[in-house]
N, C-alpha and C positions, 0 to 999 in steps of 0.2 A: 504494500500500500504506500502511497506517497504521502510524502510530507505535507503536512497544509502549510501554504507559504502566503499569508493577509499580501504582498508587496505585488501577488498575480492580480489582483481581484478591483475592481472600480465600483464604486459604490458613491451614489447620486443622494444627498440630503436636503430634504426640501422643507423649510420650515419656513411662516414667515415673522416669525419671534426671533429676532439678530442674534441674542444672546444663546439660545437655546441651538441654533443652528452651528453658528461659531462652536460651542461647547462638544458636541456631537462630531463637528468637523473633527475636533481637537482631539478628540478621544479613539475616534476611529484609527485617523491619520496617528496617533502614536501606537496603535497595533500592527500598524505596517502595511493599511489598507490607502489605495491610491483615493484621494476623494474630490467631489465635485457639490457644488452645493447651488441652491435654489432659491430662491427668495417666495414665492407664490406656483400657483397651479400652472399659472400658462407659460414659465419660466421652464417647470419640467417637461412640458410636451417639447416646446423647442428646441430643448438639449437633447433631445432622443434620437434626430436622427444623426446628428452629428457625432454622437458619441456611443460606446458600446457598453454598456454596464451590467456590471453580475448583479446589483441589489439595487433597491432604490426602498429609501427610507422616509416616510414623506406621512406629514400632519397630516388632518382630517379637515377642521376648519381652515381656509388659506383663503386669499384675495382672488379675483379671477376664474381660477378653479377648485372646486375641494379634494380630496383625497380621495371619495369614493368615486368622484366623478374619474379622476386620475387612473385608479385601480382600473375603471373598464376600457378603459382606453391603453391604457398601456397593457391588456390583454388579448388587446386587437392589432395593436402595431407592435410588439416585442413578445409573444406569450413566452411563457417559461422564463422570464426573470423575476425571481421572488421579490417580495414588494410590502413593508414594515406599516403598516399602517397604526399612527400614533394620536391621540387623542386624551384631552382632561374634560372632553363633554361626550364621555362615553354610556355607552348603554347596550343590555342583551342584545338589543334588536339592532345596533352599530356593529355589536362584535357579530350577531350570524352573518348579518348583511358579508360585512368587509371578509369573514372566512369562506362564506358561499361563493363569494367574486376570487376565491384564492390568496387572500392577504392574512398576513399574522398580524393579528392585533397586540398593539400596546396600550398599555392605560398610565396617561401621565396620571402621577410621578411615577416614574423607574427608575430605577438604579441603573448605573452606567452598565453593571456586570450581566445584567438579564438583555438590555441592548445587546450587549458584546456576544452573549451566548446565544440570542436569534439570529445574529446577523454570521457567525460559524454555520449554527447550524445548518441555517437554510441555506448559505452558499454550499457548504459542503454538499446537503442531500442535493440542489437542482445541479450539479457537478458529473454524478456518479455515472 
């Protein structure tokens, strides 16, 4: 089996909280993950075709576009790149939605460590 090496892997964060977005840049990019980042919804469609990414980690509420609207779209122009979807106005009926559409949901607040081990995992298993 191969090493898992975070310095293969590009990974797109889309948040439109500066701070919040920076932090996540910050945290990823010291695991060794190459990163790209987003400010709003229609930020992330634009970067998609120009670029190739393993993960995209991207709010729920954002300016433009939201995160669910995100999620179906980017299962129509990219399928098969796992896709974080993060939210603090969460609810049952947000997390089936966002798992029905194929996304892991997060519920702000999280811990940087539960990020760190979605964002493994799921690169790992869409990899194999």
């Amino acid at each position: 089996m191969k090493e898992f090496s975070p310095a293969r892997y590009t990974i797109l964060v889309a948040d439109d909280d500066n701070e919040l977005r920076s932090l996540l840049e910050e945290e990823l990019l010291e695991e060794g993950y190459q990163v790209e980042v987003a400010k709003n919804g229609l930020d992330v469609l634009t970067e998609i075709p120009f670029h190739t990414f393993d993960l995209i980690v991207t709010d729920w509420k954002m300016p433009l576009r939201d995160g669910m609207s995100i999620v179906r779209t980017l299962q129509e122009i990219c399928p098969g790149v796992p896709v974080i979807l993060m939210t603090a106005f969460g609810s049952s009926r947000l997390r089936k939605e966002a798992e029905k559409a194929g996304a892991v949901y997060l519920q702000k607040p999280f811990s940087m460590q539960e990020l760190k081990s979605a964002v493994r995992r799921l690169i790992a298993s869409s990899k194999k």
